[in-house]
NUKOLBA-139537 format. One record per residue (C-alpha): residue number from 1; x, y, z. Coordinates in Angstrom, 1 decimal, padded with zeros to 4 digits. Example, Ala and Ser with C-alpha at 12.3 -4.5 7.8 and 13.67 -1.06 7.14 Angstrom:
residues 2
1 / 012.3 / -004.5 / 007.8 $
2 / 013.7 / -001.1 / 007.1 $
end
This chain:
residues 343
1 / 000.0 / 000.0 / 000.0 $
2 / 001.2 / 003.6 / -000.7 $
3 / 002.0 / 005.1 / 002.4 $
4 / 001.3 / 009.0 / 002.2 $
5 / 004.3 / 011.8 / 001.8 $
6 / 006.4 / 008.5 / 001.5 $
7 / 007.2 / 008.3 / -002.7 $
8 / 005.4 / 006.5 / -005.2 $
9 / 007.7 / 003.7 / -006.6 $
10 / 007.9 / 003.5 / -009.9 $
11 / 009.7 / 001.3 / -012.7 $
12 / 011.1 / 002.8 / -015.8 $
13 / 012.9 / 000.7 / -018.4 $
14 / 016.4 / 001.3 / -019.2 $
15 / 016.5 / 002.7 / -022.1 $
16 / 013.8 / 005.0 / -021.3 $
17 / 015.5 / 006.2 / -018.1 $
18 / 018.5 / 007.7 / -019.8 $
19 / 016.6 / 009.1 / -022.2 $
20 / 015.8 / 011.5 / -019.7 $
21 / 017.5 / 010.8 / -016.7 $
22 / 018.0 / 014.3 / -015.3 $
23 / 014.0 / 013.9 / -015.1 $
24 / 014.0 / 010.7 / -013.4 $
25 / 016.4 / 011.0 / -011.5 $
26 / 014.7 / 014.0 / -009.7 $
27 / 011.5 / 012.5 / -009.6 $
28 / 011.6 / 012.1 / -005.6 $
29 / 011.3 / 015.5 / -005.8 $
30 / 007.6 / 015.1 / -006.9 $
31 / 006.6 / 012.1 / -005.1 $
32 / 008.1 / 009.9 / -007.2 $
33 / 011.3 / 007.1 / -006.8 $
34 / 012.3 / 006.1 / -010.0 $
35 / 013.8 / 002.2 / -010.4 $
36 / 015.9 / 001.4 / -013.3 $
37 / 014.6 / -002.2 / -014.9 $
38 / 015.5 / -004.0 / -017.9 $
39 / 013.1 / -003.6 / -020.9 $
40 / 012.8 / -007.6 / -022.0 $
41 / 009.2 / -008.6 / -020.8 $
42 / 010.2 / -011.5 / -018.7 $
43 / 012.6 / -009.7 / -017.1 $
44 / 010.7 / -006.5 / -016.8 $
45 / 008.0 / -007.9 / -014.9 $
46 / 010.1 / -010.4 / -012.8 $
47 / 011.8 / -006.6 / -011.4 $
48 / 008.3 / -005.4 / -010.7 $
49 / 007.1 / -008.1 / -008.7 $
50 / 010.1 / -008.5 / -006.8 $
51 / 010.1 / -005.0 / -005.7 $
52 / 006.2 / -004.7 / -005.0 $
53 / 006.4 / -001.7 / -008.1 $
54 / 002.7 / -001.0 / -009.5 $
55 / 003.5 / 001.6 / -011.8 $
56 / 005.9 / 001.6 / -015.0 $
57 / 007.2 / 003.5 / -017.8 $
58 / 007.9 / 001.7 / -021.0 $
59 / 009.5 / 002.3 / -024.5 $
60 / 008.3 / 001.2 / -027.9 $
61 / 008.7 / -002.6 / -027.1 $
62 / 006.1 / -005.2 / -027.5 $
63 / 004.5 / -006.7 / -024.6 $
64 / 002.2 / -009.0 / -024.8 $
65 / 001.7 / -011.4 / -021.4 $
66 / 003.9 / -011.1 / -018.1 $
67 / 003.6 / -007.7 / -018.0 $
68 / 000.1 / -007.1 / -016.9 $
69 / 000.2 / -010.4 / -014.6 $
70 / 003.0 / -008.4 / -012.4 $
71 / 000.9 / -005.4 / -012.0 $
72 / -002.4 / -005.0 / -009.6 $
73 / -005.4 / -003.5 / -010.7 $
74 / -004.8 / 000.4 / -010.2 $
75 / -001.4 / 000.1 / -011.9 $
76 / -000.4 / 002.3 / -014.9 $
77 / 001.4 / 001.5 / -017.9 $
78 / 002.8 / 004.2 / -018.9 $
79 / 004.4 / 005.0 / -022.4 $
80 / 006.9 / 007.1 / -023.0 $
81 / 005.7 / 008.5 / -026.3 $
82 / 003.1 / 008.6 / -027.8 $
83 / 002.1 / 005.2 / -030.1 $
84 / 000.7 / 002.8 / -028.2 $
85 / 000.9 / -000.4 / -030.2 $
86 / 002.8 / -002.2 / -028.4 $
87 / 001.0 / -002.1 / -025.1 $
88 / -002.5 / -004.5 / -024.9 $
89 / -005.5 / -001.9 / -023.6 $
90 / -008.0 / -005.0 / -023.7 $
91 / -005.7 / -007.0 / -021.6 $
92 / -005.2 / -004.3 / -019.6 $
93 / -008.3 / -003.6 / -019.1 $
94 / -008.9 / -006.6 / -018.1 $
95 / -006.6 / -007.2 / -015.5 $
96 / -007.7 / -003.3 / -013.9 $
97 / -004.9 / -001.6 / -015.3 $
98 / -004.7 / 002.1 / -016.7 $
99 / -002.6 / 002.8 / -019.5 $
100 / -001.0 / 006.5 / -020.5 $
101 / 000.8 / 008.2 / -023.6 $
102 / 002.2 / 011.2 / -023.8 $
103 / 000.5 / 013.1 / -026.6 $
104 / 001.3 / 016.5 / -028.1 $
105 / 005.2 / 016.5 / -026.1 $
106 / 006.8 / 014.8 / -028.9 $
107 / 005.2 / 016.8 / -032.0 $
108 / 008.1 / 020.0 / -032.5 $
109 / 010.4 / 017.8 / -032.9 $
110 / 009.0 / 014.9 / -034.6 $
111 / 008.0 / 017.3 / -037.5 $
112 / 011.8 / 018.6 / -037.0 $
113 / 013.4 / 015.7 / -038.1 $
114 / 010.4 / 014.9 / -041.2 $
115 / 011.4 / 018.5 / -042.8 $
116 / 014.8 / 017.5 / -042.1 $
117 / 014.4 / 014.4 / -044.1 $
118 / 012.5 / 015.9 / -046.1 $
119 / 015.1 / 018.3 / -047.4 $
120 / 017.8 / 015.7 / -047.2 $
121 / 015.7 / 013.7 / -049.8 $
122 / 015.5 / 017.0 / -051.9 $
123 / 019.1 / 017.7 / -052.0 $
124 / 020.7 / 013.9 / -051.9 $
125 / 022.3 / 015.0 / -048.9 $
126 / 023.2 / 012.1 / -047.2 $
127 / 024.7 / 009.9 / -050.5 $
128 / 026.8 / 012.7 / -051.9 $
129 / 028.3 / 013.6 / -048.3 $
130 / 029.0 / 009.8 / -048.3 $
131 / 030.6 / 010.0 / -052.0 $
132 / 033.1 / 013.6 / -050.6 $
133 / 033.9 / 010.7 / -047.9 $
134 / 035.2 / 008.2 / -050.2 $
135 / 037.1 / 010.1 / -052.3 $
136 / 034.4 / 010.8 / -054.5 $
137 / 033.9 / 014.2 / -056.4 $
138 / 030.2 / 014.0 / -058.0 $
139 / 028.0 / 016.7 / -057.6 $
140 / 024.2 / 016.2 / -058.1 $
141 / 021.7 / 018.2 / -058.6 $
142 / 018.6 / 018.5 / -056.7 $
143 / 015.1 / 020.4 / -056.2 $
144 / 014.1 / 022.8 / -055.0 $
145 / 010.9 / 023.2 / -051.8 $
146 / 009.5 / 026.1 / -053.1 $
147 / 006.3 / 025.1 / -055.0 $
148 / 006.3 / 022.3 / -054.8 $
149 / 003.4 / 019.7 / -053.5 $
150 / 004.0 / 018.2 / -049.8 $
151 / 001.3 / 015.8 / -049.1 $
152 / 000.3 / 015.2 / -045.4 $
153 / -001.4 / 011.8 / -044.4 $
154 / -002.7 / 012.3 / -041.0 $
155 / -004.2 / 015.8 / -039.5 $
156 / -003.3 / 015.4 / -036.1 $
157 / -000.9 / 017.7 / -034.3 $
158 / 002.5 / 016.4 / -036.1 $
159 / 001.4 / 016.3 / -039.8 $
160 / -000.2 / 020.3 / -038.6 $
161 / 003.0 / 021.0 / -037.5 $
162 / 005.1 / 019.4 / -040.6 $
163 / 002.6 / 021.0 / -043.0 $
164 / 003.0 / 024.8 / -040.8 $
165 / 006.7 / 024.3 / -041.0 $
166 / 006.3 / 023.4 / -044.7 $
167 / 004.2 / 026.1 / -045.7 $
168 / 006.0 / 028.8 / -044.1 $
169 / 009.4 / 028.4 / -044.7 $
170 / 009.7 / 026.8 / -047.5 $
171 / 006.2 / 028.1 / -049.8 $
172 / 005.0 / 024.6 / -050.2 $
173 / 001.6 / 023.8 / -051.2 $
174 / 000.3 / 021.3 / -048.7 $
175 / -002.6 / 018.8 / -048.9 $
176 / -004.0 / 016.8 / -045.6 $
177 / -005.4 / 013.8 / -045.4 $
178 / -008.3 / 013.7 / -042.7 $
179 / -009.1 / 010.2 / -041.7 $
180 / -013.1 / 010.1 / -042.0 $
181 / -013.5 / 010.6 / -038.2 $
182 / -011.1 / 013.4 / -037.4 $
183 / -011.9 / 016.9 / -036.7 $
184 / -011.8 / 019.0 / -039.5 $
185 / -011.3 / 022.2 / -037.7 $
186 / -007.9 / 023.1 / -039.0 $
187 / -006.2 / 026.6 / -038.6 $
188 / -006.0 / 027.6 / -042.8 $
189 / -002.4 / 028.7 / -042.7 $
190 / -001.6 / 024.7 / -042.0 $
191 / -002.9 / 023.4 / -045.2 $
192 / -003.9 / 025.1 / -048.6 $
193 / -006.7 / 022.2 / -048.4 $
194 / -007.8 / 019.1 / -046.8 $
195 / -009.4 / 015.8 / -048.3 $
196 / -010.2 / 012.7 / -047.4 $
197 / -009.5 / 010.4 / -050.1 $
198 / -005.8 / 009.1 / -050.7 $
199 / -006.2 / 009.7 / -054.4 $
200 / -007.1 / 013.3 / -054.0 $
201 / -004.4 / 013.7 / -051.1 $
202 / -001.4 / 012.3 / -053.0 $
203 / -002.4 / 013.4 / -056.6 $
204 / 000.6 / 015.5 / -058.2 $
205 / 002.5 / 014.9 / -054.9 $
206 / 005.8 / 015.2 / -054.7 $
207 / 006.6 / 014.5 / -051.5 $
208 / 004.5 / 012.1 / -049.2 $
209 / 004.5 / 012.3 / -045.3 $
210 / 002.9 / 009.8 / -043.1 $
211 / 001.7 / 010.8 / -040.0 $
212 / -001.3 / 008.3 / -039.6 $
213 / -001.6 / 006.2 / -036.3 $
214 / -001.1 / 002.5 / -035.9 $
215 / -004.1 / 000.4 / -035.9 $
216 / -005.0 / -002.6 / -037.2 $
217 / -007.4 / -000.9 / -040.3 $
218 / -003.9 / 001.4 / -041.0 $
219 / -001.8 / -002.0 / -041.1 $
220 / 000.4 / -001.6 / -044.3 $
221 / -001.7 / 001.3 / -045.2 $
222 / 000.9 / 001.9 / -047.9 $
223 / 000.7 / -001.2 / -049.9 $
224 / 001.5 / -002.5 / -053.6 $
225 / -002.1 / -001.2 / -054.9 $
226 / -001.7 / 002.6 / -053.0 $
227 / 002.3 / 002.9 / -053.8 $
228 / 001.0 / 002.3 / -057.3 $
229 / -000.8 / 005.4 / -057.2 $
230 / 001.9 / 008.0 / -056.0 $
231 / 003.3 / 010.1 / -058.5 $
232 / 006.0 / 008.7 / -060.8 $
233 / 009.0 / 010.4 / -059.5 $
234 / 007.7 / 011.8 / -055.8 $
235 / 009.8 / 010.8 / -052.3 $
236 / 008.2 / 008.9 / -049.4 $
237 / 009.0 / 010.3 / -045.3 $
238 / 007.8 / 008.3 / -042.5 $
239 / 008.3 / 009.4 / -039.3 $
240 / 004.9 / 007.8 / -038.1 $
241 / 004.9 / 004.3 / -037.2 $
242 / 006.3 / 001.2 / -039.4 $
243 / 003.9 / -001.0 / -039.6 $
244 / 002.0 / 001.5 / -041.9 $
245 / 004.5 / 000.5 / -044.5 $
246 / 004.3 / -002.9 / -046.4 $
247 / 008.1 / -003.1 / -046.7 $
248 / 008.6 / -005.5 / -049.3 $
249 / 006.1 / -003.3 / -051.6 $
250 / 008.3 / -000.3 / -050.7 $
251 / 011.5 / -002.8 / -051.8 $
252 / 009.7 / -003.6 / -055.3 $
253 / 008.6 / -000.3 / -055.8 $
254 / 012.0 / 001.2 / -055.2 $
255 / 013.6 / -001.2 / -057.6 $
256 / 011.2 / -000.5 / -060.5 $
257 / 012.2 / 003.0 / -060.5 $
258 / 009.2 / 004.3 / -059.6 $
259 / 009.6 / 006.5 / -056.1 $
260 / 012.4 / 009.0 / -056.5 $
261 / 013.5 / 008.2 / -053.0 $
262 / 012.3 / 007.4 / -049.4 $
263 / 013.4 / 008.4 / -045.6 $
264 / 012.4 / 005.9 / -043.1 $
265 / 012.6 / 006.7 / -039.3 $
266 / 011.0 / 003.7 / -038.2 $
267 / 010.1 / 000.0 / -039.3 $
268 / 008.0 / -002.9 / -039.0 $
269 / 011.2 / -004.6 / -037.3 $
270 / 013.3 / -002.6 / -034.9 $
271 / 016.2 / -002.9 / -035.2 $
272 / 015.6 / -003.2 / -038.6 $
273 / 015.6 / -006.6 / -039.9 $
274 / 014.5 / -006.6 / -043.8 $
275 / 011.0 / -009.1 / -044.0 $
276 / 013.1 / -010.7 / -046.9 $
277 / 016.6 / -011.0 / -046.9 $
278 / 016.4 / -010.6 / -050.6 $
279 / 014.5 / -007.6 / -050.1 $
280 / 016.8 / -005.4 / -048.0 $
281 / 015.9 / -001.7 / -047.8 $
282 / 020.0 / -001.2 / -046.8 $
283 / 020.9 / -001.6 / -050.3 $
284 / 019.3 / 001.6 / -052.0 $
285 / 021.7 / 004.6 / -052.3 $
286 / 018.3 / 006.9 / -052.4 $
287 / 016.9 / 005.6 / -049.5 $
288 / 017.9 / 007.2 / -045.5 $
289 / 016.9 / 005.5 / -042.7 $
290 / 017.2 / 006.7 / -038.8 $
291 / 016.9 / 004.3 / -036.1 $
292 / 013.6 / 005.9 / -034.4 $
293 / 014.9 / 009.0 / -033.6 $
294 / 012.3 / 011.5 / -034.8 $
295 / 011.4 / 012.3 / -030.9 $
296 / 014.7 / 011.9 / -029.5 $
297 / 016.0 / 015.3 / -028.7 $
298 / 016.9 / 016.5 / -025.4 $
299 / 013.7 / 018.6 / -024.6 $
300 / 011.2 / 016.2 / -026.0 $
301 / 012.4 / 013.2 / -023.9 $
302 / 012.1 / 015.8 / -020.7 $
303 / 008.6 / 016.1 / -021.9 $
304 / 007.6 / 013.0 / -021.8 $
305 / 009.3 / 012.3 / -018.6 $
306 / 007.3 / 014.6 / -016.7 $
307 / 004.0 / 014.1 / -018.6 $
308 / 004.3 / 010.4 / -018.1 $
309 / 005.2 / 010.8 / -014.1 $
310 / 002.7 / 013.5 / -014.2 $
311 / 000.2 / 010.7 / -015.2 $
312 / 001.4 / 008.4 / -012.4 $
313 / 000.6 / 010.8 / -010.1 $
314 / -002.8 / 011.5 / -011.4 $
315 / -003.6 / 008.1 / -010.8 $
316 / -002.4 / 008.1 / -007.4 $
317 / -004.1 / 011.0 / -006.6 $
318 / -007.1 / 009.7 / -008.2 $
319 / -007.9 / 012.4 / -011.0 $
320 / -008.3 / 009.8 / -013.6 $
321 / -010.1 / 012.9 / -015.6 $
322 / -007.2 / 014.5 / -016.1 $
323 / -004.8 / 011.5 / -017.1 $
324 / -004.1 / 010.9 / -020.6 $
325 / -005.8 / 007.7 / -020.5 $
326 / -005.5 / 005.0 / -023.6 $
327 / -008.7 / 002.5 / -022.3 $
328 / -011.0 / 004.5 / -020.1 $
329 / -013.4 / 001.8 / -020.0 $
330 / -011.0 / -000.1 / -017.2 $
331 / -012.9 / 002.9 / -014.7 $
332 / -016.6 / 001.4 / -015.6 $
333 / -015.7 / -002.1 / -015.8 $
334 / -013.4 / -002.5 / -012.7 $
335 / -014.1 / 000.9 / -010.6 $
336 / -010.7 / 002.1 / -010.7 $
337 / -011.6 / 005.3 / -009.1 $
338 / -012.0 / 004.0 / -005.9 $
339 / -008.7 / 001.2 / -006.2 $
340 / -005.3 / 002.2 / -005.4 $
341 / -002.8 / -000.8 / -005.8 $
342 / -002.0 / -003.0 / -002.9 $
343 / -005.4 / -002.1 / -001.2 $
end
């Protein structure tokens, strides 16, 4: 049981905690102790049993079982980020737990790194600074922003801020793609227009942007049949989530020429593993990849420190209102206003 003033113990996986350990590691400061535990499942959960922890941070890992049998109803899962795929709300849910992201920290510099892939894929930045490496003296030539067509797929707060940023400082004309149930209150400066057909989004594109969430209906959203219909010629960024992305359609399409070039940030396998080993992304001189590092700066990692201790606290407290809650059905179903773990 929680003993008041004493802090609230709570788990954070490794890689998580040094991601922002000035954060964590001031966290008793707020009513919080934060314990360093591995991020494997098995492992993970064997840590929070042993040391009677109810509440836990967690990265982009997959967990699927031991996990939510080490936690007591009350607990919190809570991600540090923003997707959620890899944590199971209806198992959650039914063991009592709530679950947390950390939405709207993350979105400066998320939408930092797709304009900054976006001009790399403009300019061939990457492959000629690798040619002046090895000896190489090859100047390219590449194209201008100004003008031309930046498609956004996915209104939410990233793909606004990718398609401000965009707009602004580079003249683009932007298009949105508005899934059928998303607001369509947008400020006009973000987009010259919004649709919500793929065809009328990507039509003349030249550059796409994903920035659509995972969900099974968004599974390899960008398959053979919808990479058929991009332009001829345009450059693919995401910066979303990788299972949007059929990869080996990406690996055909790329080899028949068809897609100037792509900039992955993250994939269906992490650390990349190519679905094929014929088929290996690796091999294409116009295509960058980044090893999920669109929301790893300094001051977004901070963020989502605090917002997901903040969220802890919240359920301590027992303002589940005000937590950024993933399955709020757990507080119908099991009542998880009135449980505190260990009680």
């Amino acid at each position: 049981m929680h003993i008041q003033n004493q802090p609230v113990k709570v788990g954070v996986t490794e890689p998580e905690f040094w991601k922002a350990q000035s954060v964590f590691a001031r966290a008793d400061e707020n009513g919080c102790h934060c314990v360093v535990l591995p991020p494997a499942e098995e492992e993970l959960a064997t840590g929070l049993r042993e040391q009677e922890i109810h509440y836990v941070i967690v990265g982009v890992g997959s967990y699927r079982g031991p996990l939510y049998e080490a936690l007591r109803p009350g607990g919190v899962i809570a991600r540090f980020g923003v997707g959620h795929d890899g944590v199971d709300k209806q198992q959650a849910t039914g063991k009592g737990l709530l679950c947390t992201n950390t939405p709207g920290v993350l979105d400066d510099s998320v939408a930092e790194h797709t304009i900054g892939l976006l001009l790399a894929l403009a300019r061939q930045t990457l492959e000629q600074a690798y040619r002046v490496r090895a000896g190489q003296w090859s100047p390219r030539m590449g194209v201008e922003l100004r003008g031309k067509l930046l498609a956004v797929l996915g209104c939410g707060g990233i793909g606004r801020r990718v398609a401000r940023l965009a707009a602004r400082a580079f003249s683009m004309e932007v298009v949105g793609l508005r899934r059928s149930l998303a607001p369509a209150v947008l400020a006009p400066e973000e987009f010259g227009r919004t649709v919500s057909s793929f065809e009328e989004a990507v039509k003349g594109a030249d550059f796409v942007s994903l920035h659509l969430p995972s969900v099974p209906e968004t599974r390899h959203y960008l398959d053979r049949s919808r990479f058929e219909r991009l332009p001829a010629g345009s450059f693919l960024i995401n910066t979303a989530r990788g299972a949007l992305v059929d990869e080996i359609a990406l690996y055909d399409i790329l080899a028949e020429g068809r897609l100037a070039g792509a900039a992955l940030d993250v994939f269906e396998d992490e650390p990349y593993k190519p679905r094929m080993p014929e088929k290996d992304l690796r091999r294409f001189a116009n295509v960058i990849m980044t090893p999920h590092i669109a929301s790893s700066t300094r001051e977004a990692c901070d963020r989502i420190a605090r917002r997901a201790l903040g969220n802890i606290r919240l359920a301590v407290a027992g303002q589940y209102a005000d937590m950024d809650l993933l399955n709020p059905e757990v507080l119908r179903r099991f009542g998880a206003s009135k449980t505190t773990p260990g009680e």
